[in-house]
C-alpha positions in Angstrom: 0.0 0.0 0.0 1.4 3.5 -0.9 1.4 6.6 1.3 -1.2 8.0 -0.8 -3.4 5.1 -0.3 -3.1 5.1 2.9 -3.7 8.7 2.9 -7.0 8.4 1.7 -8.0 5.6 3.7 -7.3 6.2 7.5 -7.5 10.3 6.8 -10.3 10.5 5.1 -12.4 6.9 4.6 -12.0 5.9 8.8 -13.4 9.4 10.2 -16.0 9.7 7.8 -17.2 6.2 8.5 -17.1 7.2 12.0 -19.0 10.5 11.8 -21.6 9.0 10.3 -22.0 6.3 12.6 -22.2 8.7 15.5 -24.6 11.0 13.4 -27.1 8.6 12.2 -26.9 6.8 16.2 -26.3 9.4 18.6 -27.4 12.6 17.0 -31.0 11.6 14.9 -32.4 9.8 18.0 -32.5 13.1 19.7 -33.4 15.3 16.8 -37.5 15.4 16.7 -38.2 17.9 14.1 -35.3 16.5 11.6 -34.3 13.3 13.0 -35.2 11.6 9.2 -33.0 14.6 7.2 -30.2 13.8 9.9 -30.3 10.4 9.8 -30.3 10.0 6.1 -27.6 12.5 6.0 -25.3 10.3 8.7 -26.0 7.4 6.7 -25.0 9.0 3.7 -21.7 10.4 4.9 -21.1 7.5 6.3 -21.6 5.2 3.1 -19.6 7.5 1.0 -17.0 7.2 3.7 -17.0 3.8 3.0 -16.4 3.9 -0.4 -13.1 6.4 0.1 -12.1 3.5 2.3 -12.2 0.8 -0.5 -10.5 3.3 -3.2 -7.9 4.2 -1.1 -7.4 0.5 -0.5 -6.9 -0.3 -4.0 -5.6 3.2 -5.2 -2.4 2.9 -7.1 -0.3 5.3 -9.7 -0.2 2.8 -12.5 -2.9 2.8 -14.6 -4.8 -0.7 -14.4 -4.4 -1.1 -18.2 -1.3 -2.2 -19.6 
């Protein structure tokens, strides 16, 4: 794994993840009026968060096609 990769991944795919864990569990339960908008949001951020995760797993500088 490069340093960029692992850039992405623990800098940007872990806290993400965790954000939106903590927004979509902690956060939404004690929102009344917009618990659904926050919820969805958490989840969201959290998803995309998991996708930076992968890529930055399998980020490389060479292209894939020879």
């Amino acid at each position: 794994m490069s340093m960029a990769s692992k850039a992405i991944t623990v800098g940007v795919g872990v806290p993400m993840i965790v954000f939106g864990a903590l927004m979509a569990w902690l956060w939404a339960p004690m929102e009344s009026y917009f618990q659904n908008q926050v919820e969805l949001i958490g989840s969201i951020i959290g998803i995309l968060g998991v996708v930076f995760f992968i890529s930055g797993l399998f980020y490389s500088k060479e292209p894939a096609m020879h």
